[in-house]
Structures are given as C-alpha cells and as structure tokens.
N, C-alpha and C positions, 0 to 999 in steps of 0.2 A: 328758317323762315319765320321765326318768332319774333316779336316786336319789343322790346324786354323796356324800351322808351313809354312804352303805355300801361308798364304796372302798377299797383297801388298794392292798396292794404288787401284787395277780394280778388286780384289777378298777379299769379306769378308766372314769371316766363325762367327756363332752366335750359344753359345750353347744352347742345345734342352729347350723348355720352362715347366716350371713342369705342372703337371695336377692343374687344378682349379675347384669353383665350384661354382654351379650357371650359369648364360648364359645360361638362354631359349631359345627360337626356337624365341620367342617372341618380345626376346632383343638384342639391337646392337651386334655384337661380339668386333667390334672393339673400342678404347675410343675416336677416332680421328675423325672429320669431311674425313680427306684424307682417313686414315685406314678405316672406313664403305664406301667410294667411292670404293677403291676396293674390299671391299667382294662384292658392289652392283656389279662390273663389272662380277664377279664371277658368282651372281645368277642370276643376268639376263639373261648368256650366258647357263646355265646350261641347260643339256637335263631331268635331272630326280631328280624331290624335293628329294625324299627318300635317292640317293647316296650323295646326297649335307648333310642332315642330320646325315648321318653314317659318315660323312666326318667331320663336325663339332664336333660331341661324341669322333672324335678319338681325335683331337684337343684339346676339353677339358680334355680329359682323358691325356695326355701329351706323344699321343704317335707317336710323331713325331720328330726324333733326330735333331742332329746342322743342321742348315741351311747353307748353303754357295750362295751366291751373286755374280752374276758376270755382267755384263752388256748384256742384255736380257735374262737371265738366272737367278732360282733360283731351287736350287735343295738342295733333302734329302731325307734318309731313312725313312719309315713309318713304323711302326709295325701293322700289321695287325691281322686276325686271325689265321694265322700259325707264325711257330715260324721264319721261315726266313722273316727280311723286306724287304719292295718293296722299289725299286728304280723311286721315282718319282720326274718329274722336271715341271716348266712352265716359257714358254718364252713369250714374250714379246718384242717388237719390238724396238729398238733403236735410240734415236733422231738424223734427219741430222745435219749437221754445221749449216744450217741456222737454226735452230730451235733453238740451243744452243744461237747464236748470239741473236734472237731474245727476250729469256731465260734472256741473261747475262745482255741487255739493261733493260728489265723491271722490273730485280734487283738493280738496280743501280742506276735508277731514284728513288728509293727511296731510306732514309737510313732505312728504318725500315721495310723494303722487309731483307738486310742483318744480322740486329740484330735479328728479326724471326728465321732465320735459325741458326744460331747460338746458340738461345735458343731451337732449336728442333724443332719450328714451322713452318709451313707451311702456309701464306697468304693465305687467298680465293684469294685474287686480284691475287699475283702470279701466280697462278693455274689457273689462268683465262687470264691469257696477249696472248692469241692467238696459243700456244703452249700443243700438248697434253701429260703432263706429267702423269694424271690418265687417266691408262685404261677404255676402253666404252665394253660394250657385244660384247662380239666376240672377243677380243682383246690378252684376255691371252686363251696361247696353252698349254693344258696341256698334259703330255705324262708318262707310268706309267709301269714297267716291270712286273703289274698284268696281269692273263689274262682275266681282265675286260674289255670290249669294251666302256665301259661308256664314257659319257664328258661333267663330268671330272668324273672318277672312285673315292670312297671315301677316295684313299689313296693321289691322287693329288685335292682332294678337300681341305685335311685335311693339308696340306701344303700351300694350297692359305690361309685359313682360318690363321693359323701359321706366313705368311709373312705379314698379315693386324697387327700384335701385333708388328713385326719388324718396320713397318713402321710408327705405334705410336709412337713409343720411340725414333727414329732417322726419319726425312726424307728424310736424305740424301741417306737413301738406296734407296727410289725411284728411287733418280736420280742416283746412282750408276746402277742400272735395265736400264737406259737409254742412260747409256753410259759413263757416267762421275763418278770420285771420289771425296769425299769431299776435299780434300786438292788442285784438282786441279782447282775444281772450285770456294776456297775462293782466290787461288793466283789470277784468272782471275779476281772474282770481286775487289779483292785488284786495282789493277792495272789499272782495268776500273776507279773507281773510282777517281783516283789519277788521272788520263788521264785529266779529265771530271775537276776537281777542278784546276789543272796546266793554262785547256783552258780559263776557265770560269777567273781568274788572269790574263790573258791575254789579256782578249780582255776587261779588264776594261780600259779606258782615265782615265791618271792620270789630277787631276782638277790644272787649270792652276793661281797661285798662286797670286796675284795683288803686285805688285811692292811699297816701299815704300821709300821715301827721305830722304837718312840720315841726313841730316839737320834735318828732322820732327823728322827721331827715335831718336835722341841723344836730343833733347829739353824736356827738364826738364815739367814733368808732373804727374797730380796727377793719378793715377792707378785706374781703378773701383775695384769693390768689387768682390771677385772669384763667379762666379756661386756656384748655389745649388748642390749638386752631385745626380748625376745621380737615379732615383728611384734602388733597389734592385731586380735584375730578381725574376721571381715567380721560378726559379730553376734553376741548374747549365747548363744544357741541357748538351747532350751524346758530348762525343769526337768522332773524325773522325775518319775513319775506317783505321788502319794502315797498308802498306804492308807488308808481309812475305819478306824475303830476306835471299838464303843462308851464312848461318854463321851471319846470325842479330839476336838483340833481337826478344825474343819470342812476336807475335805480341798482344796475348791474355793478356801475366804477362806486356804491355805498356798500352793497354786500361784498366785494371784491376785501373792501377798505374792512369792514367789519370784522368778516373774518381772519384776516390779516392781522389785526388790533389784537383778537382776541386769543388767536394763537399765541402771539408774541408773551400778553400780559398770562399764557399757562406755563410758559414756558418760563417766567420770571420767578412766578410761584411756587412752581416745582423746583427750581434750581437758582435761585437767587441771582440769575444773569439774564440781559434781554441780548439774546443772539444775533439780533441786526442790529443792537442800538450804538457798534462803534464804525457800523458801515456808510462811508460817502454817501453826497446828496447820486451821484451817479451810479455806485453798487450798489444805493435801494431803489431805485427807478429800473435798474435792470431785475433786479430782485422780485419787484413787485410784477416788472410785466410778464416776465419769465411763471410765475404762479398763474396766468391768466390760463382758467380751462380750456380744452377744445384745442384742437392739430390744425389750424385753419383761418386767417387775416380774415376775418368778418367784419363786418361794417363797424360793431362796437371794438373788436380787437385794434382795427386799425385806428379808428380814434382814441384808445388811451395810449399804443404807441407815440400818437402827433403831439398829445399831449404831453406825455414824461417827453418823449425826444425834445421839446419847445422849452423844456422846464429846464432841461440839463444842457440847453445848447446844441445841442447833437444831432441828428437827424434821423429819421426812422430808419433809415439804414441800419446806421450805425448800432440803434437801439435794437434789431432785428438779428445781427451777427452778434452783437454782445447777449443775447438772451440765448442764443444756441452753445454759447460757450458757458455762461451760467448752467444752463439745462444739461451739457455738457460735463461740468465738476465744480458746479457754483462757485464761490469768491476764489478757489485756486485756479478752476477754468477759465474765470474771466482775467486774471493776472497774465496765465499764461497768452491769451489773447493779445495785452496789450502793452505787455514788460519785458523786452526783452532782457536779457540778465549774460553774466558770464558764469556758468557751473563750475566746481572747481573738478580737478581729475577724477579720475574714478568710475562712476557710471555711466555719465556720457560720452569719453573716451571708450569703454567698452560695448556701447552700441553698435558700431560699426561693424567693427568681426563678427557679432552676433547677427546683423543683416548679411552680412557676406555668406556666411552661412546657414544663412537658409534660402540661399542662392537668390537674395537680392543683387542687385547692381550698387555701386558705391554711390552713395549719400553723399552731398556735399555741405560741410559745415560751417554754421554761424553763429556765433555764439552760442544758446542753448537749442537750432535747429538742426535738424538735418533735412537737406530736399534732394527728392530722389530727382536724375537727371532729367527726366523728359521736364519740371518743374509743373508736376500737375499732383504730386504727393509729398505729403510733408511731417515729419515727427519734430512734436517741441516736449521739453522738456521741463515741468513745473518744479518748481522749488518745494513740493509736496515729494520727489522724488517718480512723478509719476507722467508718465510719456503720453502726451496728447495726440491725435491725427486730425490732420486739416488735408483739405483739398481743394484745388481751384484747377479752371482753364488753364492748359497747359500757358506760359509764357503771359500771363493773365494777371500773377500776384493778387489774385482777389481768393484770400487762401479765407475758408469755411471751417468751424468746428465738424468733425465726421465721428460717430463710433465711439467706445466706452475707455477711459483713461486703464492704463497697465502699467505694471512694474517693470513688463518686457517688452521694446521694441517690436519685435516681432507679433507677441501679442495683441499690442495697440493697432498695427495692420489689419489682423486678419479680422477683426471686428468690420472691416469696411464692406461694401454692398461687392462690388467686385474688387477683389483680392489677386483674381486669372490676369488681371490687366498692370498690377504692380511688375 
C-alpha cells in the first residue's frame, strides 16, 4: 500500500519483504551489528515478550507491506488476523543541527568513516562519535490503528522487526529516520571534505629554496649518478572523495575511473606491463563494469551499464551476462562465453566417461560443449584447459555463467546451487 510515485530525497517507500524461514526466537533477527541494536531498542522497551513474538511470526511470515520512511517516521500496513490491515507507524525522534554538525565532523576525519557508508556500512566508531543515531529502550514510539493497547501491539512490533532488515541493507535509512537523505548528506561530506584538504594546502610553508651562482651552474661538471627509484608502494591506496556538482560528472563513474587508473598505472610499476592495456574496446567495458561494487543493479549500476552497453554497441543485456562470465574467469571467462572453438582430443573427449561415471546422464556434444539432456545444464570448455558451467531454462538457450571454473567436469558441476537436480 505504499506509494513509491511520491518519493523524494526525505521519503522513501521499500517494497514489502517476502516471508522467510528459519529465525528462532533464539536467533538474531537482524544480520547487522546496527540492524539487532534496534530490535535491542525494541525489546528492551517492550511491555509483553508474547506480543513481541506474534510481532516477529508476522515478520517472518511476510506479512507486512512496503514500508515508507520519512524522517522520524516509518510506517506500513500489517496484515493481521482479519482480513483488513492495520495501520501501524513508529517514530522516532530526529537529530538537532548540532548533532548532524557533530555527525558530519566525525565522518570526515576519516576517509573510511565515508567509504563504509557508501558500501552500506555502518562504523562502530561512527555510531559511537557522541551522537545518538541508534535508538535506546524507550526511544521508538509505536502507535497502531488495532485495538490492541499493547507497546508495542504485534502489528507495530512486526514492522520494527521489518525496518531492522531495511536498515541492514542500506544505513542510510537510519539516518533518513533522523532527519537527513542520503544525497544530502554525501553532498555535505563531499564538501566538508574538500573544505578540510583546500585548508590543510594552505597552511603548508612552501620550503624556501637556497640560491645558486650562475657562475657555479654554467661551470662544466661531472653529474652524479641518478638515485635508485623509489621502492614500489605495497598498493595503489583509495582516491579522494569527489564532490557532486550540478550538471558535473557523476562523482561515483570518477572514483570508479580513479581507481581503476591507479591500479593499472601500480601494477605498470611494479611489473613493467599494464595488464588491461592489450584488452578490446569491449573486454574493458566488461572489465570495468564487472569491478563495479555492490551485488545489486542500482540506479547508478544500471546507468554505467546503459552507458558502456551504448559505447560498445551492445546492450545491457548483453553487458550483464558478459560481466558474470568476466566475474566468472575474467578475459578466459568471457572467451569462453562468446568463442566457440574446436578442442583437440584428449580432455574433452574424456569428460564424458567421467560424467557417466558419476552417474550423470550422457552429455551431448558441440564442439567445446557438452549439454546435459533435459538442455537446462551445460559444461564448456576454455582454452585455459578449464571447464566452465552455464545454465538456462530448459529448451530456452539463454545459457548464464553458473559456479567456479574446474579442471574436472564433474567438479565444475557440483559447485552449482542445486546439483540433486542434475
């Protein structure tokens, strides 16, 4: 029942989470260190274990629709035991200026307070700089159009239980809950930080240079020997955090570019080769998107997809399955994806028997393939020597990278999610 047409930057809508299973009474609900601080805030504040239990069943049962977020607010429909659901919400109290202020500084003094957040996590240390971003007992207010007197009644228990899964997977809803959105608190730390390294340039003394006779420079001399160069850093280290700017490049596709750059040009200097510099305009475009962090087609994910797919002709599809064959066995993965080849005897001639005997069904071959009958499982064979698995819809031919390359057939299988089904 969420409206996800009317969010912005200070309201997010998140749709409902399916039922799962498993999650005793016994065991954490949430996967996060943050996420179980607030169920703890939850059960601590709670008046009655039993409604906190029917409150968690409804949770695991999935029946608790989209969630919407707004700054001290998070509300949604619950389905209960009747057929109409409850309307239940919990607030939570929203941060002053000076607490953001105090927030924004002790992100900033670090750079890896900002790269956390950006990868989804949450620093203890952050969480701890003097500002209370997690809720204590007492803290969230639950409120519920049952007419349960509980507190919290199981249908707004069943929605705190619900927003500790939200807060896993992003924490910027946290601090959306407290006031702020994420876009406007990377512009601030954007900016803080730029602030802080402009100063920090500033108040260095340039070193004051010793004067020499030109007489001495122009007198003919013999030159030392150049110095040794410099040892090889033990790593590239991270690039600086770049600001957002309307109408600028996107800040995430320059750090992305950045460190990319900067890997390459350690890896020249350490070994006198640049290790993508003999790869097509199309093995760097999978290359590069394949490095993109995060398990997840995110709004920025799917725009530098549309992008390299546009650049190399190709389509996001296409750029989607060649990135899991990359992610797969990079430049031999991707070969194996899109080259079929003829092996010569030997190896792939003796795959067979060794499927047969491990009481596979017979394989049918194509040049360096073999597809198991039903055509929903498939072993190729790379020219690296090394047996790939794919899989698609039975009779479907929309064949996927699956599972971790092997020297054995059989091995290459049993890596897959279900193996009972080969």
């Amino acid at each position: 029942m969420g409206t996800p047409h009317r969010d912005g930057e200070l309201r997010r809508t998140f749709p409902a989470f399916p039922a799962r299973e498993g999650g005793g009474a016994g065991e954490p609900f949430a996967g996060t260190w943050w996420g179980n601080a607030w169920v703890g805030a939850l059960e601590r504040g709670a008046l009655d274990a039993k409604r906190l239990a029917r409150g968690r069943g409804y949770a695991d049962q999935g029946q608790v629709d989209a969630i919407t977020v707004t700054p001290g607010l998070v509300l949604a429909y619950v389905r209960g035991s009747r057929p109409r659901p409850y309307r239940a919400q919990v607030r939570v109290r929203t941060l002053e200026d000076a607490d953001w202020e105090r927030f924004l500084d002790a992100a900033a003094d670090r750079p890896g307070h900002i790269a956390a957040l950006l990868d989804k996590e949450l620093p203890q240390s952050l969480a701890d700089c003097g500002v209370p971003l997690l809720p204590g007992p007492g803290d969230l207010v639950p409120r519920c159009s049952c007419p349960d007197s509980g507190h919290p009644c199981k249908h707004a228990a069943a929605l705190c239980y619900q927003t500790a899964r939200l807060l896993d997977a992003d924490p910027f809803v946290l601090l959306l809950l407290r006031g702020r959105g994420e876009k406007e608190l990377l512009d601030a730390l954007s900016r803080r930080s730029a602030a802080r390294a402009a100063r920090a340039a500033s108040e260095r003394q340039p070193r004051t240079l010793p004067g020499v006779r030109a007489a001495d420079a122009l007198a003919p001399r013999r030159l030392p020997p150049l110095p040794q160069p410099l040892p090889v850093p033990a790593h590239p280290e991270q690039p600086p955090v770049y600001p957002s700017a309307p109408g600028g490049p996107d800040p995430f596709a320059l750090d992305q570019l950045a460190t990319d750059a900067a890997a390459r040009a350690h890896a020249l200097l350490a070994t006198g080769r640049d290790p993508v510099g003999e790869l097509s305009l199309w093995q760097d475009a999978v290359r590069l998107a394949a490095a993109r962090p995060g398990s997840g087609l995110t709004a920025a994910t799917r725009t530098l997809y549309a992008t390299l797919a546009d650049a190399t002709g190709r389509t996001p599809a296409d750029l989607a399955r060649a990135v899991a064959a990359w992610r797969q066995g990079g430049e031999a993965g991707l070969a194996v994806l899109e080259e079929p080849w003829d092996p010569p005897a030997g190896r792939f001639d003796r795959a067979r028997p060794l499927l047969l005997a491990a009481d596979l069904p017979a394989f049918r071959p194509w040049r360096n393939r073999l597809t198991h009958p039903r055509g929903h499982v498939q072993l190729r064979l790379g020219r690296d020597g090394l047996w790939y698995a794919y899989e698609s819809e039975p009779a479907r031919e929309d064949w996927w990278p699956r599972g971790t390359p092997d020297s054995d057939p059989v091995g290459a299988l049993t890596g897959l999610a279900l193996p009972e089904d080969l």
